[in-house]
Chimera marker file (.cmm) of the C-alpha trace (Angstrom):
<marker_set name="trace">
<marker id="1" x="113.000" y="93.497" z="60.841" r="1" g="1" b="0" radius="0.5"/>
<marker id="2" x="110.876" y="92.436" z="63.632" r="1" g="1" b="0" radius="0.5"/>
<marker id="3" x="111.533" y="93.273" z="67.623" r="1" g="1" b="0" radius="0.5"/>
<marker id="4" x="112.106" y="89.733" z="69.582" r="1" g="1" b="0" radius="0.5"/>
<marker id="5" x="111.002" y="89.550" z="72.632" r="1" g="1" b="0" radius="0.5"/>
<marker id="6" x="113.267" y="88.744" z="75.516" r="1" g="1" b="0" radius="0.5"/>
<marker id="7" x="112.401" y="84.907" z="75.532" r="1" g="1" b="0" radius="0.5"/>
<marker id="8" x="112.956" y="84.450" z="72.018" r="1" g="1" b="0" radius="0.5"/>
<marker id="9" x="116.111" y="86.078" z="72.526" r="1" g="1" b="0" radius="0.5"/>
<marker id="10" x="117.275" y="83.973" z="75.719" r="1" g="1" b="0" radius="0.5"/>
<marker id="11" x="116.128" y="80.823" z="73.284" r="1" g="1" b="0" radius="0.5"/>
<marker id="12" x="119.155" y="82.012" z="70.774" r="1" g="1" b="0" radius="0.5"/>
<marker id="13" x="122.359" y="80.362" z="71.050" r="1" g="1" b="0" radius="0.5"/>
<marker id="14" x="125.424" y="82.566" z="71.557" r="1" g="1" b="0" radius="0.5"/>
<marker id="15" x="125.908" y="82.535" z="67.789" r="1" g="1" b="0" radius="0.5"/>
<marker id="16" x="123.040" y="83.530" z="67.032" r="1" g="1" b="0" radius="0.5"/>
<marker id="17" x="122.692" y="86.304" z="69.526" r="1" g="1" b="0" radius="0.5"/>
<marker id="18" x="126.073" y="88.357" z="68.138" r="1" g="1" b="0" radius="0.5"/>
<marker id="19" x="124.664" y="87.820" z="64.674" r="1" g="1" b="0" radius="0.5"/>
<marker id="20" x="121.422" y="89.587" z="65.661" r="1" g="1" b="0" radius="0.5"/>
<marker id="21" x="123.407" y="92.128" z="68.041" r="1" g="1" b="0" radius="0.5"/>
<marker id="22" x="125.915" y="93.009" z="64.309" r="1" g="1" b="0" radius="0.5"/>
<marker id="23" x="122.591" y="93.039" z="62.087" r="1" g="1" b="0" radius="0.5"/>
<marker id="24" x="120.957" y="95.206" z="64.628" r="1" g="1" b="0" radius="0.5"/>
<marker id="25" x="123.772" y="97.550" z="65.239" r="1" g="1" b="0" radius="0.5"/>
<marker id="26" x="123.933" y="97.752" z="61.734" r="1" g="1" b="0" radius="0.5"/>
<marker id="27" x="120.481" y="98.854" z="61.028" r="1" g="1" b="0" radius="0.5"/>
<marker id="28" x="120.954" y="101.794" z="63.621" r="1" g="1" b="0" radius="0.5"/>
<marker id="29" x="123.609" y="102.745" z="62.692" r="1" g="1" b="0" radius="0.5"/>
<marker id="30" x="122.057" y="103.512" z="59.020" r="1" g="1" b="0" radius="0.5"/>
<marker id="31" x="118.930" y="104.831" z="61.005" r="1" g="1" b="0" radius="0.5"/>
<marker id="32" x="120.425" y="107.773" z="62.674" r="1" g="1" b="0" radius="0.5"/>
<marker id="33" x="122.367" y="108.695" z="59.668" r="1" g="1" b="0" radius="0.5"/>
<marker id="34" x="119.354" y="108.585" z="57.853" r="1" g="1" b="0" radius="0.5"/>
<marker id="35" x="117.323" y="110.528" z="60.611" r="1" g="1" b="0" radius="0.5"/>
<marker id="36" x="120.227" y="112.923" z="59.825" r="1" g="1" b="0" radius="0.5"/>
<marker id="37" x="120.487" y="113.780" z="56.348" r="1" g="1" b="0" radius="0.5"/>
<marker id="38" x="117.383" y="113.178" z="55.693" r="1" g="1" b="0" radius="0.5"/>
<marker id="39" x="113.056" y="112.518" z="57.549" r="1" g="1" b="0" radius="0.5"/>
<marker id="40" x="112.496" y="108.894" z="58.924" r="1" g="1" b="0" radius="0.5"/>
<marker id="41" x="109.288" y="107.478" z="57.891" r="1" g="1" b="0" radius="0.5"/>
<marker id="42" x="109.029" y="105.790" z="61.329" r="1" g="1" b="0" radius="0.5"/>
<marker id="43" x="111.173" y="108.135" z="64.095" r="1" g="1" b="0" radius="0.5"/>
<marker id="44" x="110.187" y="105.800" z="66.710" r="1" g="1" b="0" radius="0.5"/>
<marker id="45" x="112.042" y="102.977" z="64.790" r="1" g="1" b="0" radius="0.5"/>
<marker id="46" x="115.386" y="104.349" z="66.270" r="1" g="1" b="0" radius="0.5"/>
<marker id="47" x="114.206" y="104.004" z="69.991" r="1" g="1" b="0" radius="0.5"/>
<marker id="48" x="113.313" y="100.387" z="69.150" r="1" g="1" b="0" radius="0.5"/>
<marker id="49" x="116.788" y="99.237" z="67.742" r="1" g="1" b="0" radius="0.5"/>
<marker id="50" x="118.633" y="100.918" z="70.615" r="1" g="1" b="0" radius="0.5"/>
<marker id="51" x="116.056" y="98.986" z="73.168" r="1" g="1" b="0" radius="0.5"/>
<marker id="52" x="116.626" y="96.017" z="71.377" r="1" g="1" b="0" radius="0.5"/>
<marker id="53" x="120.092" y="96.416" z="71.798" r="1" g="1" b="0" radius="0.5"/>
<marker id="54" x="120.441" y="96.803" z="75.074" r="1" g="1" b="0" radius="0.5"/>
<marker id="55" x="118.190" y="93.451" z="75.554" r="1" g="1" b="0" radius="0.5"/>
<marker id="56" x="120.704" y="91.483" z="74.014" r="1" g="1" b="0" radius="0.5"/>
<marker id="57" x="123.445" y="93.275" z="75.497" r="1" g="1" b="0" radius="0.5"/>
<marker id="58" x="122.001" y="92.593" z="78.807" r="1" g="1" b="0" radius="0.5"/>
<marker id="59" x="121.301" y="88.651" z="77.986" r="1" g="1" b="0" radius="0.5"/>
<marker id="60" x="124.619" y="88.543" z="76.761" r="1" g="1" b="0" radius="0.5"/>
<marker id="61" x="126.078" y="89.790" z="79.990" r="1" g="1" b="0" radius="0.5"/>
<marker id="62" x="123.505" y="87.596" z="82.315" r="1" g="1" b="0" radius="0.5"/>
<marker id="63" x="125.102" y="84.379" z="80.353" r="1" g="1" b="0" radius="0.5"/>
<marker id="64" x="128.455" y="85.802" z="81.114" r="1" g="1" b="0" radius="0.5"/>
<marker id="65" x="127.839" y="85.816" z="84.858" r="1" g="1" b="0" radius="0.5"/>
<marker id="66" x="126.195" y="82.824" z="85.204" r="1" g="1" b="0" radius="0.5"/>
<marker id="67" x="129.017" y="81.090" z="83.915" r="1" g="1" b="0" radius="0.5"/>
<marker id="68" x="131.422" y="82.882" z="86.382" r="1" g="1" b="0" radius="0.5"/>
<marker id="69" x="129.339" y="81.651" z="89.086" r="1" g="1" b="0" radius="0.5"/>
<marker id="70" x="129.230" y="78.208" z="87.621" r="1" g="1" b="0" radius="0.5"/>
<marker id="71" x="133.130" y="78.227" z="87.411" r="1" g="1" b="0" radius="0.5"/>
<marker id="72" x="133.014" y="79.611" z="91.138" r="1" g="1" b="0" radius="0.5"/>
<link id1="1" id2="2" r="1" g="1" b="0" radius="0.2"/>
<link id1="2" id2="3" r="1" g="1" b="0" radius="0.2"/>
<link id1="3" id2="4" r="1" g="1" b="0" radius="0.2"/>
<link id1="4" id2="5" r="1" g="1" b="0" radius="0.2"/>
<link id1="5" id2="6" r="1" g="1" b="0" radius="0.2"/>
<link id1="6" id2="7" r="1" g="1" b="0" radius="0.2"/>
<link id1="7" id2="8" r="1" g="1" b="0" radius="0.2"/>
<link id1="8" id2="9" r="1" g="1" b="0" radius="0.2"/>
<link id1="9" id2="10" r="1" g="1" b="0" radius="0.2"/>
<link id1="10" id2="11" r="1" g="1" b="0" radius="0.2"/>
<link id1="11" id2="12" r="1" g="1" b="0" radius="0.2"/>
<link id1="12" id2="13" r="1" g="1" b="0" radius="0.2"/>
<link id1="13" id2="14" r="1" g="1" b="0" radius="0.2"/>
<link id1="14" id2="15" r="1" g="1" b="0" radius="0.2"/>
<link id1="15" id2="16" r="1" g="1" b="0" radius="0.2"/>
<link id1="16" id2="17" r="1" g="1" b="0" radius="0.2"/>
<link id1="17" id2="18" r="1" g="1" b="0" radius="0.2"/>
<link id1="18" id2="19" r="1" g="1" b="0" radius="0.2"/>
<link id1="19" id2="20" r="1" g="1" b="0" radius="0.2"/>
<link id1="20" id2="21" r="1" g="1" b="0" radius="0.2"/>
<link id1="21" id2="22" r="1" g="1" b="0" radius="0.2"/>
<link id1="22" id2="23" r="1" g="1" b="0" radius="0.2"/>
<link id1="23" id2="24" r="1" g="1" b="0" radius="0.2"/>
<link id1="24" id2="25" r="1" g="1" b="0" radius="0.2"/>
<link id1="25" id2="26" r="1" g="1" b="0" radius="0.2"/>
<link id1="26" id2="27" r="1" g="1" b="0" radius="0.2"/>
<link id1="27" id2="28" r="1" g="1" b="0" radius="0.2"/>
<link id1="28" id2="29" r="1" g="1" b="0" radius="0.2"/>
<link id1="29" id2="30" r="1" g="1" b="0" radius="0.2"/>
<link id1="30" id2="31" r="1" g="1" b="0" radius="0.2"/>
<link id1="31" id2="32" r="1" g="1" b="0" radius="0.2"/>
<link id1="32" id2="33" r="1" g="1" b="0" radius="0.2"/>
<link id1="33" id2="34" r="1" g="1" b="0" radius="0.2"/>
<link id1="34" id2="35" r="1" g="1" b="0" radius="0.2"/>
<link id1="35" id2="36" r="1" g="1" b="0" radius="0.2"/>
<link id1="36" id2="37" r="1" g="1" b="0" radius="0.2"/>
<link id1="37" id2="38" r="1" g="1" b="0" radius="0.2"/>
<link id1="38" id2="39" r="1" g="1" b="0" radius="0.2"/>
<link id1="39" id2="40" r="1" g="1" b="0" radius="0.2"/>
<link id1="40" id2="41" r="1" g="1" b="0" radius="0.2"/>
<link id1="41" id2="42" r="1" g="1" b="0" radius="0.2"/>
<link id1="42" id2="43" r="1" g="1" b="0" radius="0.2"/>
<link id1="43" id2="44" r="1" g="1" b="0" radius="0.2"/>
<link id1="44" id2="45" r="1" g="1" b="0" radius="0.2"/>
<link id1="45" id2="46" r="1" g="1" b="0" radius="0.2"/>
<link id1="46" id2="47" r="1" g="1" b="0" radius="0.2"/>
<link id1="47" id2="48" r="1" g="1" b="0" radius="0.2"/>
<link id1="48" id2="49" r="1" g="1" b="0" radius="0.2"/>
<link id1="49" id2="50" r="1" g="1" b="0" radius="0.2"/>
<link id1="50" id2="51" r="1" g="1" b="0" radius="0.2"/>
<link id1="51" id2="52" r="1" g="1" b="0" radius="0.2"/>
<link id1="52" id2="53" r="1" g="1" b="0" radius="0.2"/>
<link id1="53" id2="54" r="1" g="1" b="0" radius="0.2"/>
<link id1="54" id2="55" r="1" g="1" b="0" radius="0.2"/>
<link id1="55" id2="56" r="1" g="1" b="0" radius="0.2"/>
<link id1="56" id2="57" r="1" g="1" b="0" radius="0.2"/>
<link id1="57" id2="58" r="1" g="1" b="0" radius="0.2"/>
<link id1="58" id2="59" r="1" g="1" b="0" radius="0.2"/>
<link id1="59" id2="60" r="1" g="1" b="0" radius="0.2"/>
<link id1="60" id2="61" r="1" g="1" b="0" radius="0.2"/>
<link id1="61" id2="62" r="1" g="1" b="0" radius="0.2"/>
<link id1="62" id2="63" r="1" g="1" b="0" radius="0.2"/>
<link id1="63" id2="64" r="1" g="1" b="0" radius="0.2"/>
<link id1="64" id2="65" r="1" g="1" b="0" radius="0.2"/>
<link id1="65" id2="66" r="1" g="1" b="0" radius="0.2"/>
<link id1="66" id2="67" r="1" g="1" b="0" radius="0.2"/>
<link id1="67" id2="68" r="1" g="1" b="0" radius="0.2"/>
<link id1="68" id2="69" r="1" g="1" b="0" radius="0.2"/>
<link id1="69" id2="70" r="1" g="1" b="0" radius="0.2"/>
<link id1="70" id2="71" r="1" g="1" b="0" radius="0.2"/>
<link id1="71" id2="72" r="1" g="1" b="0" radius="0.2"/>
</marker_set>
């Protein structure tokens, strides 16, 4: 899986955005059971799912209160 940056994220449509968000949740979540039972090959992996999370988590939320303001 590769890390988006925060542009090619903003450039998703909602869709698309909780689709990447599930998939990525996903992966993590299979990550740190892995990292638990058994070595990672790449440890830093972890830190870049959870970062990547809370990128689309946070565009998520800016889209969210722009439209508040909008209706406002």
């Amino acid at each position: 899986m590769s890390i988006t940056k925060a542009d090619e994220l903003r450039e998703m449509s909602e869709e698309q955005l909780a689709l990447t968000l599930k998939e990525t949740c996903d992966g993590y979540f299979k990550l740190k059971i892995q990292s638990q039972t058994e070595r990672l090959g790449a440890p830093s992996e972890l830190s870049k799912r959870r970062r990547l999370i809370a990128r689309i988590l946070t565009i998520q939320n800016e889209r969210v209160r722009a439209a508040d303001t909008v209706k406002a």
